[in-house]
Each structure stands twice: as C-alpha cells, then as structure tokens.
C-alpha positions as CSV (number, residue, x, y, z in Angstrom):
1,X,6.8,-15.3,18.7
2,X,10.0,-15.1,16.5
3,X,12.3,-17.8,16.2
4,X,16.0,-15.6,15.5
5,X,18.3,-18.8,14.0
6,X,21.9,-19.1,14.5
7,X,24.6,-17.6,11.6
8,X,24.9,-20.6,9.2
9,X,21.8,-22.5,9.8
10,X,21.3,-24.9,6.7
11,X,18.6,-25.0,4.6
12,X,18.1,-28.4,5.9
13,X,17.8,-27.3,9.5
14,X,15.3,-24.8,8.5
15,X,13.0,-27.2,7.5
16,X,13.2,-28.8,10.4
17,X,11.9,-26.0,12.2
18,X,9.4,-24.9,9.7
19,X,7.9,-28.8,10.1
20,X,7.8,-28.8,13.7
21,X,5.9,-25.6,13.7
22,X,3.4,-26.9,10.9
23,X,3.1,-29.8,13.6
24,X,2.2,-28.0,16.2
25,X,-0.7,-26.5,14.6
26,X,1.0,-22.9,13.6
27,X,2.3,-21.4,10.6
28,X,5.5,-20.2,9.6
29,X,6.9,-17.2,8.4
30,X,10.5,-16.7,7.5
31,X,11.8,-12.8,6.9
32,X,15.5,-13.1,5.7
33,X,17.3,-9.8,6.6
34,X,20.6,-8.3,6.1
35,X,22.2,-9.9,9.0
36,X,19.9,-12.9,10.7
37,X,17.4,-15.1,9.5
38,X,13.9,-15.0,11.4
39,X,10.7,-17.2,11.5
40,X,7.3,-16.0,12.6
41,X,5.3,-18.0,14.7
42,X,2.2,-17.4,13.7
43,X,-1.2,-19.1,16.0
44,X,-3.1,-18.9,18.9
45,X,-1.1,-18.8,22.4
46,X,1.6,-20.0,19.8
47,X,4.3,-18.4,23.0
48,X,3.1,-21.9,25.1
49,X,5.6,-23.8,23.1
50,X,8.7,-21.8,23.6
51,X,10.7,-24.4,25.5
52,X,10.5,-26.6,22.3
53,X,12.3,-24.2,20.2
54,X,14.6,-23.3,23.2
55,X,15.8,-26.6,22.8
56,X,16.6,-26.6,19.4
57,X,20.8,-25.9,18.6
58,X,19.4,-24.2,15.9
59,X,17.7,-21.4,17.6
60,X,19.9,-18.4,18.6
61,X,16.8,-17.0,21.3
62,X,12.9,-16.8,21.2
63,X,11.0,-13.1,21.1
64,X,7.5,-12.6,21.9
65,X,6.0,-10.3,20.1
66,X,4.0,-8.1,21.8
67,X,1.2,-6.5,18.9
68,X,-1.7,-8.3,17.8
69,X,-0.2,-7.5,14.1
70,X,2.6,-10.0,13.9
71,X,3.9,-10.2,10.2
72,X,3.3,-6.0,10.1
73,X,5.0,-5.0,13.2
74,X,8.7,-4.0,13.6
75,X,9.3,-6.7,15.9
76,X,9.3,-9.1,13.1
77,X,11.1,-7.5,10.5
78,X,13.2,-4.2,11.9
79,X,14.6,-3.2,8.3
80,X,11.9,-1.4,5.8
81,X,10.0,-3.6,3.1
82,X,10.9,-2.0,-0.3
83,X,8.4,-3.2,-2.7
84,X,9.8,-3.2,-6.4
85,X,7.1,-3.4,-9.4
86,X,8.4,-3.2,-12.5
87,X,11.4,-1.3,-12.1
88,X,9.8,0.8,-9.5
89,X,11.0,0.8,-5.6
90,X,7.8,1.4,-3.6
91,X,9.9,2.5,0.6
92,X,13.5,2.8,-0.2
93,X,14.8,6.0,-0.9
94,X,13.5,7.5,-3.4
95,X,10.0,9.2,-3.2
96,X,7.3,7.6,-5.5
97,X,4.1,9.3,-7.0
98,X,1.2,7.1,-8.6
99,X,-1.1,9.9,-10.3
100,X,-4.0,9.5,-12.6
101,X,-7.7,10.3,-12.5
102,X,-9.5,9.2,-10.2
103,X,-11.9,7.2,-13.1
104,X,-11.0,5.9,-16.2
105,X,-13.3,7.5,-18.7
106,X,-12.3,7.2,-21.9
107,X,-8.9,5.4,-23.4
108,X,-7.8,8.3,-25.4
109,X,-8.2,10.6,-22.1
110,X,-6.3,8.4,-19.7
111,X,-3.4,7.5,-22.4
112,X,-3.1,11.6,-22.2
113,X,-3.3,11.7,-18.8
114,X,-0.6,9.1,-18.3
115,X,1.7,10.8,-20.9
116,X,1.5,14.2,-19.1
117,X,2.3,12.5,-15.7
118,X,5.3,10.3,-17.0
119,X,6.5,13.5,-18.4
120,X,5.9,15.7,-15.0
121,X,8.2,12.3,-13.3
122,X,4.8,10.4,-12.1
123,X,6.1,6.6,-11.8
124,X,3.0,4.9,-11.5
125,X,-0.4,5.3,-13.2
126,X,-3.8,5.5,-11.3
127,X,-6.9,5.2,-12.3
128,X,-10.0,3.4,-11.2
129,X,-11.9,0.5,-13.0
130,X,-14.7,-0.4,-10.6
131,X,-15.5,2.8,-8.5
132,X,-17.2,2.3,-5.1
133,X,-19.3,6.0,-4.7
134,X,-21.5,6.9,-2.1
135,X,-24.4,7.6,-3.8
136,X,-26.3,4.6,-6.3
137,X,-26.7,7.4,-8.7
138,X,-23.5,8.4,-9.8
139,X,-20.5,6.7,-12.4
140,X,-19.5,3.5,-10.8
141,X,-16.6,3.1,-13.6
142,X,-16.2,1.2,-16.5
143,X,-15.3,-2.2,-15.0
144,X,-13.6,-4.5,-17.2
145,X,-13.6,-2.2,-20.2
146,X,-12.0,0.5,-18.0
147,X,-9.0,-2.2,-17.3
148,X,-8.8,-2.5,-20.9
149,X,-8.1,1.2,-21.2
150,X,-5.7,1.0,-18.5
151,X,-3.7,-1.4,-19.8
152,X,-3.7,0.5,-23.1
153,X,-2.0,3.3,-21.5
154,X,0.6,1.3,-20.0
155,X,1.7,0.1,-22.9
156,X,2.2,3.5,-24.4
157,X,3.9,4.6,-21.7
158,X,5.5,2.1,-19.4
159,X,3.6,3.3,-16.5
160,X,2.8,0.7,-14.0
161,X,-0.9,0.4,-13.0
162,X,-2.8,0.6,-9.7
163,X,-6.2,0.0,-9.6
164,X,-9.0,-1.0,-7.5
165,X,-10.9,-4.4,-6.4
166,X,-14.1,-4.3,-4.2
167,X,-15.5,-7.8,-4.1
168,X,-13.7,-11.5,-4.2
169,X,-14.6,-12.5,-7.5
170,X,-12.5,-9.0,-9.2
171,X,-9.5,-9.9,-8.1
172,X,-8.3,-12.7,-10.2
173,X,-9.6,-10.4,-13.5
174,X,-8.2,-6.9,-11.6
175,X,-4.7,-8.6,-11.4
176,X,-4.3,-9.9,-14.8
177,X,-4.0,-6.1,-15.9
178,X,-2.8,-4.4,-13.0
179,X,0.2,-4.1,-11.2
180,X,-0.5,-3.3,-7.8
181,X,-4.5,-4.6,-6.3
182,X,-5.9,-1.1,-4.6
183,X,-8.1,-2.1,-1.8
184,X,-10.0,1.0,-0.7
185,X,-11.3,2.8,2.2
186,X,-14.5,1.5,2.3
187,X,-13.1,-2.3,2.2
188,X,-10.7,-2.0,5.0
189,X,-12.3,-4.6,7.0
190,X,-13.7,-6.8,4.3
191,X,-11.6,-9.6,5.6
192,X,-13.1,-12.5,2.9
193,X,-11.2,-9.6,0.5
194,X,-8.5,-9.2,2.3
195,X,-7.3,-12.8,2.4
196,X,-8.6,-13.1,-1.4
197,X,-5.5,-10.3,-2.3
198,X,-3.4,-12.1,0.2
199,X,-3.4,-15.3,-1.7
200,X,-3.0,-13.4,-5.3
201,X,0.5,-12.0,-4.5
202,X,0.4,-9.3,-6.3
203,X,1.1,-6.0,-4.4
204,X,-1.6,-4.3,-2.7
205,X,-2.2,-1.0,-2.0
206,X,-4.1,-0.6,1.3
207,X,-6.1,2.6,2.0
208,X,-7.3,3.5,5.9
209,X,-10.9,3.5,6.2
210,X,-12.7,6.9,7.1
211,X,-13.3,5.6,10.9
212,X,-10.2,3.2,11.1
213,X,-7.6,3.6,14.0
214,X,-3.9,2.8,13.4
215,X,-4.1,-0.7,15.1
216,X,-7.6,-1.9,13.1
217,X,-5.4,-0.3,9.8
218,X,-2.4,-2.9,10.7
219,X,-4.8,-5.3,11.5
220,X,-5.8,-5.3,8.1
221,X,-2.5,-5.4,6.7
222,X,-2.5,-8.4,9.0
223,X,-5.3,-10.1,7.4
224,X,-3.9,-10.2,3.7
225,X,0.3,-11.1,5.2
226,X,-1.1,-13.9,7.0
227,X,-2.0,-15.8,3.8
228,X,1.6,-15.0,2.7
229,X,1.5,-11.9,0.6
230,X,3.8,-9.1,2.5
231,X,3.8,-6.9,-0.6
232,X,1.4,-4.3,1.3
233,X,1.2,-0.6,0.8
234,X,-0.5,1.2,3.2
235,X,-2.4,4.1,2.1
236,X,-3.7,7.4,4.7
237,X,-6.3,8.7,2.8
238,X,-8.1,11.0,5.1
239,X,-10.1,9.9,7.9
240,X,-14.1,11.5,9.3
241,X,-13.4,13.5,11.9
242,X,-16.0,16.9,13.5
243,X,-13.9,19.0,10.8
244,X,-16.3,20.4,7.5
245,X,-13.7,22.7,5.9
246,X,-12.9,19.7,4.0
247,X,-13.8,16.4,2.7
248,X,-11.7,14.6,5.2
249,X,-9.3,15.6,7.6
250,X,-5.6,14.2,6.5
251,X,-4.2,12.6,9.5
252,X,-0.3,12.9,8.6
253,X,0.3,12.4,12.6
254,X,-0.6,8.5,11.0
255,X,2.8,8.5,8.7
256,X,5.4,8.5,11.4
257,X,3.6,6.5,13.9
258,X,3.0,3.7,11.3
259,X,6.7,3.8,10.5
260,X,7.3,3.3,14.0
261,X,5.2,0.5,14.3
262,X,5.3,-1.4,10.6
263,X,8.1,-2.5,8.5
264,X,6.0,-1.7,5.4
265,X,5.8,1.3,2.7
266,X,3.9,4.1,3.9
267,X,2.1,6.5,1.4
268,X,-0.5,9.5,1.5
269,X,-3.2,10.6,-0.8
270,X,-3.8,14.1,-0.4
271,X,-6.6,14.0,-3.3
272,X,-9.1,12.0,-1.1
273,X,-8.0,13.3,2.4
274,X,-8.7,16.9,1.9
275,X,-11.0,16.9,-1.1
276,X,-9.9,20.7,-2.2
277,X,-7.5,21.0,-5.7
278,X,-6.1,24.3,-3.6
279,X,-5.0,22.7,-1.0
280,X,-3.5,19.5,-2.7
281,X,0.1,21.1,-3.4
282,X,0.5,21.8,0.5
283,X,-0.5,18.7,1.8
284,X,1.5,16.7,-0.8
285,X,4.4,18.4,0.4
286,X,3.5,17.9,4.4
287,X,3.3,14.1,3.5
288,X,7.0,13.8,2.2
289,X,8.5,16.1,5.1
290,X,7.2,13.7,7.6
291,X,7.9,10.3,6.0
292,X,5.9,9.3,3.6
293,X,7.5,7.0,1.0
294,X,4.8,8.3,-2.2
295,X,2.0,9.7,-2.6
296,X,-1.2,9.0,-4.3
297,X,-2.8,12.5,-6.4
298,X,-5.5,12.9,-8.8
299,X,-4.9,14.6,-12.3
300,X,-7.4,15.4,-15.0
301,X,-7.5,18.4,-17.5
302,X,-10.6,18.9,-17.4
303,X,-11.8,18.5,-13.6
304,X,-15.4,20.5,-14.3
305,X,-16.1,17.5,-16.8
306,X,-14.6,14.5,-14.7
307,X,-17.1,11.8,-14.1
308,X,-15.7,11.2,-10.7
309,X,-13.9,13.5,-8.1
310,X,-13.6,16.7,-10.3
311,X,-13.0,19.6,-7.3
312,X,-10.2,17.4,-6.4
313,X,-7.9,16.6,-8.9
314,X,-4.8,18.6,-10.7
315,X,-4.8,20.8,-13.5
316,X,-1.9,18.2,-15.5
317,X,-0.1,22.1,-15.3
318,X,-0.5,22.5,-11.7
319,X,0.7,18.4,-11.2
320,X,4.4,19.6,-13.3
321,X,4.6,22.9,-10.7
322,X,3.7,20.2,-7.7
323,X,6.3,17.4,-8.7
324,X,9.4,20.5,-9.2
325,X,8.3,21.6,-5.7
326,X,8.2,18.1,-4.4
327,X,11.9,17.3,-5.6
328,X,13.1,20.3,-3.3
329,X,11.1,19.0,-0.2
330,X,12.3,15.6,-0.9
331,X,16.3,16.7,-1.1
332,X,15.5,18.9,2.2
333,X,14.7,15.2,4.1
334,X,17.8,13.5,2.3
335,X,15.1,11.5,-0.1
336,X,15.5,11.3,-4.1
337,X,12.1,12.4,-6.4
C-alpha cells in the first residue's frame, strides 16, 4: 500500500513512520515527488495494517496498490523516472541513443566506433564485454579485457558506457567501468542477478526476454527496486513469436502499454528485435513515434567481419542518415534528439 503524508511533514515524523513499518515486518519506500511525499509499503498482506497508519496525523490517506509490481507501477510514483548518468537524461524529454557494436573486439576499433557515433549525436556507448551466444562455439567476448577497451574509449570521447553482466560474481567488476549494468534477455528472470544489480546502484538496463509477457518484464524490474535501486531502464528487444521473416518480432505495442503501467524509462532495440540492417532505420523510427524514450542500435564498419551480430548492425554512414531522420520524427512528437 502507499502511505501519501500530509504537506509539511518533518523529517522527524518520517522516521516515525519508516520505524513503525520496519516493526511491522515491511519495508519502506519513500518516492518524493513534485507535490506530495509517498512511502511504499512493501510485504506480504502488508494492506492488513491499514488502520495503524489511518491513525497516524501524519498520514494524509492510505492506497492499495493493486499490481503485484509495487515500486514499478504508476500507482506508486505517477511522474516519469528520469535517470541522469553523466550528464545524460535517460526519460525526460529529449530522445537518447546508446550505439556501439554489439562486441568489443579490438580497442582501436571500438575507440572508432565511439568517435563516429558521438559525432553522428549517439550519447551513450554500447558494447558488450561478456557475450551470452546461443551457440558454445561462437565469440563469447573479451571479458575483463573487453571492459578495459571500453573504458579506453570513454575516455577519448566522453561517451558513457553500457555494458553487460550475466552472472553475480561480474557485477561488482562490470560496474567499476561501466555506467549503466545491462542485464539481458536471456537473464530476465535470474532473480539471484537481479537483486545482485539492485544492491550495486548503479543504473541498469533491463532487456525483455524472448518469451517474457509485460507483467513477468515489471516483475523483474520488481526484483532489482525492491533492494532499493529504482535506476531501471527497461529495454523491448524483440520477443519469439510464429514469425521467420525475422530474427524476432519487435513488439512496439510493449512501449505505450509499459508507460501506462511503469513510472520508468522505456527504450527499444531495433538491432536485436528484427535482426535485418535494412529494416533497422524503420523500426528505429516506429520506436520514437510511439514513446520510446532511446533506443539501443548496433554500429560496426565492417559488419561482414564483426565477431558478433554482423547482418544486424549499421554501416557508421547509414547510423549519421538514421540519427538526421530520427531528429525529424522526434520534433514531429514534441521530443528533442
């Protein structure tokens, strides 16, 4: 349930609260907004003790909230979560595109990759460390020496960095370079990982699985804002549907139907969720007209060489005639590029 408090309520008082909850066997969590402070109430049947907090002066009324995702759902925070790393607003207004290749191969490569993106108005690099692949066979990245290289790059360009962490034991090294923790598809519902990001702190980019409704998706989100991290971007990414035309089928119908139901940034990544360089540029531009707050595109310039995701990614000329395109779509739905 949410607690809404009264205009003036002391810091004092709030502790108050927050230590009766804490006594009551639930956990707290407090979402200042523009005009009222609120606390979560966060437990099992944690509704059973409404007349307690009824009683309290302090408390202005009690709301249940209705979806199993408490901390992710509009009913506990109604204004959007902006995420800001280093500089870079992640769902306000202005549009934000993280582009890279989809594995770091070599340092010189990705510092070139990073400098045509920055240039094209990319504000956030991508690039994958630890690659989880379908097949045993193929590159599975460069692990800490790949991090290395990212880090390299940002420092030559000021990019910020997202990249990926698949098991507990990454995370603590994956943060010390990047900026924002990637959790992929694969991991939606590794919840041991989950609540391992969630007590980092560092913002996470979430990415729908490949079978993973919109309620299982928050419920994930869930899992890492319930150990107190709400920096979470959620990520459509394509999900498995009857469809072979291509790799995925991009379910944009996800974007305004998660704004409806979350507070947090939505983004899409048209790279993974159609799997055809061709069809990239249309999609990218779909995902802005219906709300999407960034996107998430793979760039190489030399695809037929890339060690990962090749028929996928950007010509870095074809990424600058995507991003001019992409500033006209965003003006057309009052949004900045």
């Amino acid at each position: 349930m949410i607690l809404t408090l009264r205009d003036g309520v002391s810091k004092k008082e709030v502790e108050k609260i927050l230590k009766k909850i804490r006594e009551l066997g639930f956990t707290p969590h407090i979402s200042k907004g523009k005009e009222k402070t609120i606390i979560g109430v966060i437990g099992e049947n944690a509704i059973l003790a409404r007349e307690i907090f009824e009683a309290m002066e302090t408390v202005e009324f009690i709301t249940p909230i209705s979806r199993p995702y408490k901390l992710a759902s509009r009913e506990f925070k109604k204004e959007n979560t902006v995420i800001e790393v280093n500089g870079v607003k992640i769902g306000g207004k202005e549009i934000v595109v993280m582009a890279g290749p989809c594995a770091v191969e070599k340092k010189d490569l990705l510092v070139e990759i990073a400098q045509e993106i920055k240039k094209a108005g990319a504000k956030i690099l991508r690039g994958g460390a630890f690659k989880p692949r379908t097949s045993p066979y193929t590159f599975q990245g460069l692990g800490k020496k790949g991090l290395e290289y990212l880090l390299e790059a940002k420092k030559k360009t000021g990019l910020p960095i997202v990249t990926e962490a698949m098991q507990n034991n990454q995370v603590e090294l994956v943060s010390h370079y990047a900026d924002i923790i990637q959790i992929g598809a694969r991991n939606i519902q590794n919840f041991d990982l989950l609540k391992e990001v969630g007590k980092n702190k560092k913002p996470v980019l979430l990415k729908r699985g490949m079978a993973t409704t919109v309620k299982e998706f928050l419920m994930s989100a869930e899992y890492i804002m319930s150990q107190g991290n709400y920096k979470v971007i959620l990520c459509e990414r394509g999900i498995r549907t009857f469809e072979e035309a291509t790799r995925f089928t991009l379910d944009l119908n996800a974007v305004p139907v998660l704004k409806h139901f979350t507070h947090l940034p939505v983004i899409v990544d048209p790279s993974h969720g159609v799997g055809i360089r061709e069809h990239i540029p249309a999609m990218s531009k779909a995902a802005i007209a219906c709300g999407a707050d960034g996107l998430l595109i793979e760039v190489h310039p030399k695809p037929e060489e890339a060690l990962s995701d090749g028929p996928q990614s950007l010509l870095p000329e074809q990424f600058v005639q995507l991003m001019r395109e992409l500033k006209q779509v965003a003006q057309a739905v009052g949004r900045n590029l």
